[in-house]
Each structure stands twice: as C-alpha cells, then as structure tokens.
N, C-alpha and C positions, 0 to 999 in steps of 0.2 A: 581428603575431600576431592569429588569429581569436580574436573573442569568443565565450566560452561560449555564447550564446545565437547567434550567427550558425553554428558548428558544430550545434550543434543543425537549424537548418533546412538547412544543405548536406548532413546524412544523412538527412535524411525520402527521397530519392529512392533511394538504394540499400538503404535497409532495406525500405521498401515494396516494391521488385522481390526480396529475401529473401524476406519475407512472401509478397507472391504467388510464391512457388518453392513454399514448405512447402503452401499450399492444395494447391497441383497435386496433391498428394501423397497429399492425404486423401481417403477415400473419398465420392464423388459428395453422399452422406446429409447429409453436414458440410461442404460447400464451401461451401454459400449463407451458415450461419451463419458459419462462420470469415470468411468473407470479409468480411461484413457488421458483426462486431464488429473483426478484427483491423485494418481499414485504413479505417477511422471516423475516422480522426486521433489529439493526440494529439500529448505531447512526444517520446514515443520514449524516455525517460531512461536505461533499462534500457540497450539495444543501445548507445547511443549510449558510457554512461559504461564499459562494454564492451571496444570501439572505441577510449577514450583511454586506458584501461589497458593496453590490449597497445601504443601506441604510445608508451605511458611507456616501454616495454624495446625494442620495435622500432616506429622512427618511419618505417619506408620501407613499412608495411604501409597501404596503401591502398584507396580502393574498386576496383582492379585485383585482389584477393585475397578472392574470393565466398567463402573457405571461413570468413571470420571475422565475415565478415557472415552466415551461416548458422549459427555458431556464439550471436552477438549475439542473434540473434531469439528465442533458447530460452529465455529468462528474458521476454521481452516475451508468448510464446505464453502462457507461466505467469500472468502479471499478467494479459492477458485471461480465463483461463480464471477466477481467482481474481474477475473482475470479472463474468463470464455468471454464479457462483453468488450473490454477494453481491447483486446487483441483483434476484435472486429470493427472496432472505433479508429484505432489507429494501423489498420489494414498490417498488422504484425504476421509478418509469413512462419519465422518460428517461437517457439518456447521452450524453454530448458533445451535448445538441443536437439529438437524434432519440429516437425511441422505442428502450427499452431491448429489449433483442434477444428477451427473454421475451415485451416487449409484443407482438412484430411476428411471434414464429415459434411462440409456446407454451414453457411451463413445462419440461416434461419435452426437448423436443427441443434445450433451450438447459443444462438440466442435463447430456445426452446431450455436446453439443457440447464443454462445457467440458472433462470427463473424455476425450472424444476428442486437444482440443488439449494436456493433460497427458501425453497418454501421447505423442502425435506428438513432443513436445516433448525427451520422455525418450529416444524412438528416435533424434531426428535427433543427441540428445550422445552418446550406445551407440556411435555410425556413427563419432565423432569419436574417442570414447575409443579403440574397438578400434585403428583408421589409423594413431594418433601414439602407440599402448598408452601412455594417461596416465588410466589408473583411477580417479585424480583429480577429474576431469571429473565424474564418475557423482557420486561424492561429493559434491561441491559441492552440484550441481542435485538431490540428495536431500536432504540438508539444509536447501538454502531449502525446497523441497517440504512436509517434517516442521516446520517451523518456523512459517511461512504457516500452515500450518493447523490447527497448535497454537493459534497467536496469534487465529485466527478462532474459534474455539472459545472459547477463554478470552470472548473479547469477548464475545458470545452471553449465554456465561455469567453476564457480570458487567452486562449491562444491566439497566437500573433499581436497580441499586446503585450508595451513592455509599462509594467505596473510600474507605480505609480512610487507605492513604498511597501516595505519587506514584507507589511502586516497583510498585505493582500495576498502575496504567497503563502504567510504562516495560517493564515484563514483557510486558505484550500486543503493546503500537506494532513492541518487537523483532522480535517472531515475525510481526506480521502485513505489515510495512512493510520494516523495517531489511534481513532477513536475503535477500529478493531482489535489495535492493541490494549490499549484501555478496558476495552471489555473482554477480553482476554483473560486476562490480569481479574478483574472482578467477578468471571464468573468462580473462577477459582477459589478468592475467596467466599464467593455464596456456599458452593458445594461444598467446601470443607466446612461453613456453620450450622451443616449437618449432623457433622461428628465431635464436634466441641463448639465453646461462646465464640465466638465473633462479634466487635464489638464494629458499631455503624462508622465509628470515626477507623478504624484499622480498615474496614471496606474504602471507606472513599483515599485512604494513603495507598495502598495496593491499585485502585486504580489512577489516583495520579502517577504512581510509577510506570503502568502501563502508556497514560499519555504522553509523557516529558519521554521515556522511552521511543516509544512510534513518530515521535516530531524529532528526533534526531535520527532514526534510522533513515526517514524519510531526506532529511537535510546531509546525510552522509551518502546515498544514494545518488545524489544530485550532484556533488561533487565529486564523487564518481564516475560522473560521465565525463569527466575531462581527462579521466587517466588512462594511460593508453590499451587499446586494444588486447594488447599481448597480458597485461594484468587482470582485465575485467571480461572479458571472452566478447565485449560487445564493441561496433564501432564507435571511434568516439567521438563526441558532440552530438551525440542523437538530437537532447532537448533541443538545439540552437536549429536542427535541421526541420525539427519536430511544430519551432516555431513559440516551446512553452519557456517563459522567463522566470526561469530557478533564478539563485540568489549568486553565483557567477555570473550569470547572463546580467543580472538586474545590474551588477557589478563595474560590468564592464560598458554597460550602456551608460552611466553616470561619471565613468571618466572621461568621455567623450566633449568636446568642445559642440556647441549650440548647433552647429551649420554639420558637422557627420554628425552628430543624436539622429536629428531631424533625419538623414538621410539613413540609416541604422533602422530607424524605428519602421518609415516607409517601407522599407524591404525586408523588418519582419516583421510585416504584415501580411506580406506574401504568402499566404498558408500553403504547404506543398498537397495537404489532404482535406478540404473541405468534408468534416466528418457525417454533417449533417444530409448535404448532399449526398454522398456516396450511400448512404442507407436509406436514400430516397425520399428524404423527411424535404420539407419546405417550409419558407418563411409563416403559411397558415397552420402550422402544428407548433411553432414555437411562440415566447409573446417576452414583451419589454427587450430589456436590452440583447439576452442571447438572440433574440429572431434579430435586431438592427446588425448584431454582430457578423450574422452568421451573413446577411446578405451581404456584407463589408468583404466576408473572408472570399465569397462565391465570385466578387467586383475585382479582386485585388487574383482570382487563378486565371481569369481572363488576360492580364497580362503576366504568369510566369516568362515566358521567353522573351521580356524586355527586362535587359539586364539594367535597365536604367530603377527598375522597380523590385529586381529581385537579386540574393545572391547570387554571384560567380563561385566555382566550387575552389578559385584561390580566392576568394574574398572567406567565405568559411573558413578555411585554413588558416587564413592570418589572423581572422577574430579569437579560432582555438591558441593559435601561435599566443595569441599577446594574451589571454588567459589564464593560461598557462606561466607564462613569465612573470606576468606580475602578482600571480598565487592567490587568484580569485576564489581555486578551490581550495586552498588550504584555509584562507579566510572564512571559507564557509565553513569548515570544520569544526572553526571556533565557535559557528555559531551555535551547531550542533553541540558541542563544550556546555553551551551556557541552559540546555535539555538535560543532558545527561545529571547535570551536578542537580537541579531538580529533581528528577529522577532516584538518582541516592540520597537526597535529604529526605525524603518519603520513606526510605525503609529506617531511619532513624530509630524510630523504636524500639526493631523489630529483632534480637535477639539470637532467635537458634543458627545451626548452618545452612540454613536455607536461604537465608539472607545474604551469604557468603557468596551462593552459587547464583545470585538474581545480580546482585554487584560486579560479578565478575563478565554478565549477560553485559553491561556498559561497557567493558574493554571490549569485549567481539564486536558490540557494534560500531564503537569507536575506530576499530582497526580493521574491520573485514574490507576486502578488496574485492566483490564481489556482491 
C-alpha cells in the first residue's frame, strides 16, 4: 500500500492538468494570475483528500475519471482564492517562495482574481450538482464558503487580543481552516454516491473526519511557528509579531503574574498592521465590535515607537525564548492529539485500504514540519 505522502506527490500531475482545465476557462483578465497563484505548488491536500474519500466507497475511481478530479480542484480554487486575500490582509511580500501574487500583479487586480476564482469555483460544482441533480454539492461548497470567511473575520477581529479562553480560538481555526477541509472530505463522498450507495450517516463520518482533520492541521500549524526557522523555511514567532493569540501564545500569556499579563496584553495590542486601514476601509464600512476593534488597533499604531506600549525586538525574543522552554508548542500538539483521535474514530467503520491511506494522512499531519 501507498504512503500518504507518496499519494500525495503521484496526484500533483493530474490535479495540475485539472487546474490548468479550469484556467482555460476564465476569462483572459484572470488567467495570468490564476495561473500564477494556482500552480505555484503546494501539497494539494484539499483535491488530494477528496480523491481518497470518494475511493473510500468507490476504489476503481482513478485518474482515468477527470470528472472527480474537476470536482477536487474546487475546494483547492477556494483555498487559493482565500490565500490572494489573506496575503493582501497581512501585507505578506512572498508565498511558497516567490513573490506574493499582489507583490507581482497589484492589490486590486489579485483582490479581482480571488473573487473571480470563487465564483469559477462555485460554477464548475452548479455544472456538477445540475448532471448528477445532487443539490448537495451546492451546499457543501457554500458552507465551507460561509465558514472560511466567518473564521477570517473573526481572526481580524480578534488581533491584538489575547482571548479569553481556547474555545475562542478553536471557533476561528473552525471556520477558517477546518470547514474547507471538511468539505473536502464530503464532496468526495457525494461524487462517489454517483457510482455506488452512500449512505447519509457514512457522508456526515467522512466529513467529520475532514473537520477534526483541518482543526489539527490548523492547531499543528500554530505550533509550528515556534520552531526554528531552519526547520520550517519561515521566521519564527510570526503569530506573536503578527499580534494573533494561537494557543502557545494564549499559553504563555496565563503563566504570567497579574502586573506583566496586564503589561503583555497592552503591548499586544500594538497591532504592527492595521489591516483595515491599510485597505483603506474606516470605522463607517465596519459595525459592532470589529469597527470598536479596529479603531483600538488604529489608537494603539499611533504609539508603536513608545516602547513603553509596544515590543522591543529583545522583549520578543525572550517571550519566543520562554515558549520554547517550557514546551507551549509541544503542549499544543497535544492538543491537536485530542483532533486527530476524533478524526480516526470517524473512519471506524470504514473497511477497504483506503481507510488505511486517510489514517496514515493523521501521522503527516501530526509530524509535518512544514
């Protein structure tokens, strides 16, 4: 049997000849960027875990059968389009390795891109749902949709705050991570209720596996960013600079005595990137607490260069330092630990080798360093 991770690189070639399908498709205006974000690289996760959901119920569905690999790429279109915004949210200069698509094509034309790849994304499962009339379909990939960008919001929201308690992060990671995975995972088993039964209860354990999956890759991600640079290609403690309170960060703000909290919390308040501002939005385009937020965050850049209100870049250091030490992200892991094993009690039922190769998808994400 193929390993998880060897599966993964024997579909990088047929989802990429998907991918370049759906380009073709879009209008001239958006082909350079799509094509330049979509096939950038890249584990593929989405299509791929997809792909072994519908071969959990039908394993004779191969890369001979383009219509499930055109079905796959619609949650991957979603995840790039969710990543041309974010990279312009958090002024992100590269990705995988090159210049972030905003660096290289402009602001607006890569905002344009993303909502084009949304919506291509939503026509190509229309095209699916109407063929196999499974309405279903629609629902799904609206729901991640509404979910994703709930969870983007919320986070927004909640930067430079250090929450409260874990379930206010585990509420974001959901919406913003989990629920693509999830429906990932579910369309696949739709598609396959094409070519044998599928029963409603084996749909909703397929995608709780996708969920409890996507909240710990999320949650392993996270503690991630505290390992060093030379493992993960990225600098590390972005979050902490970032200003967003993962569950190290939440960690290490609750071992803190009363008099440094307070004084901790103050200074990550400090937002380094006023997201809202920088895209030129104001307190009359926002409403409730994110517009009180965002004028907090706009209050709190007017004094970055009083160190008395903001990090020193050895005050970050020693916050990574004592993180590190006392195994905030190894802690998190566990918490990730307590996903995953959800996760695998969801394929309980489930029988063929296919189930083998989705189980063995929880060791990679458990262990990827990256």
């Amino acid at each position: 049997m193929k390993e998880f991770s060897e599966i993964i690189m024997a579909e990088q070639a047929p989802v990429s000849c998907a991918l370049e399908r759906v380009i073709q498709t879009l209008p001239r205006s958006v082909q350079e960027i799509a094509s330049y974000s979509l096939l950038s690289g890249g584990k593929r996760l989405r299509p791929v875990l997809t792909l072994l959901c519908a071969r959990l119920f039908s394993p004779e569905i191969t890369s001979q059968n383009p219509a499930i690999y055109d079905a796959a790429i619609v949650l991957e279109m979603f995840h790039v389009a969710s990543l041309l915004h974010d990279d312009v949210l958090d002024n992100a200069d590269t990705r995988r390795g090159k210049a972030s698509a905003h660096m290289a094509y402009g602001i607006r034309p890569c905002l344009l891109a993303g909502d084009a790849l949304l919506a291509a994304g939503n026509r190509q499962m229309a095209e699916f749902a109407i063929k196999m009339n499974k309405p279903e379909l629609i629902h799904t990939i609206s729901q991640a949709l509404l979910h994703t960008s709930t969870g983007e919001i919320e986070e927004i929201a909640l930067v430079g705050k250090i929450l409260p308690c874990m379930d206010d992060y585990l509420s974001v990671i959901e919406g913003k991570t989990a629920w693509i995975l999830r429906s990932a995972c579910e369309v696949g088993a739709l598609m396959a209720s094409e070519l044998c039964d599928v029963s409603e209860e084996d749909k909703e354990r397929v995608a709780s596996f996708g969920l409890n999956l996507g909240m710990a890759f999320q949650i392993v991600d996270d503690a991630l960013d505290f390992a060093p640079e030379s493992v993960t290609g990225k600098p590390i403690g972005g979050d902490l600079r970032e200003r967003k309170c993962t569950p190290p960060i939440l960690m290490y703000a609750e071992s803190l005595d009363t008099e440094k909290r307070k004084d901790f919390e103050r200074k990550f308040a400090a937002v380094p990137v006023p997201v809202f501002e920088t895209l030129g939005h104001t307190s009359a385009h926002t409403s409730g607490h994110i517009s009180a937020h965002t004028s907090a965050q706009t209050e709190s850049i007017k004094n970055q260069d009083d160190s008395k209100n903001n990090f020193t870049e050895s005050e970050i250091a020693h916050i990574i330092e004592e993180i590190v030490k006392n195994k905030y992200p190894e802690k998190t892991k566990a918490l990730a630990d307590s996903y995953l094993e959800k996760a695998e009690q969801a394929l309980i039922p489930f029988s063929n080798h296919y189930k083998g190769i989705l189980l063995q998808a929880l060791q990679y994400v458990r262990e990827r360093r990256k």
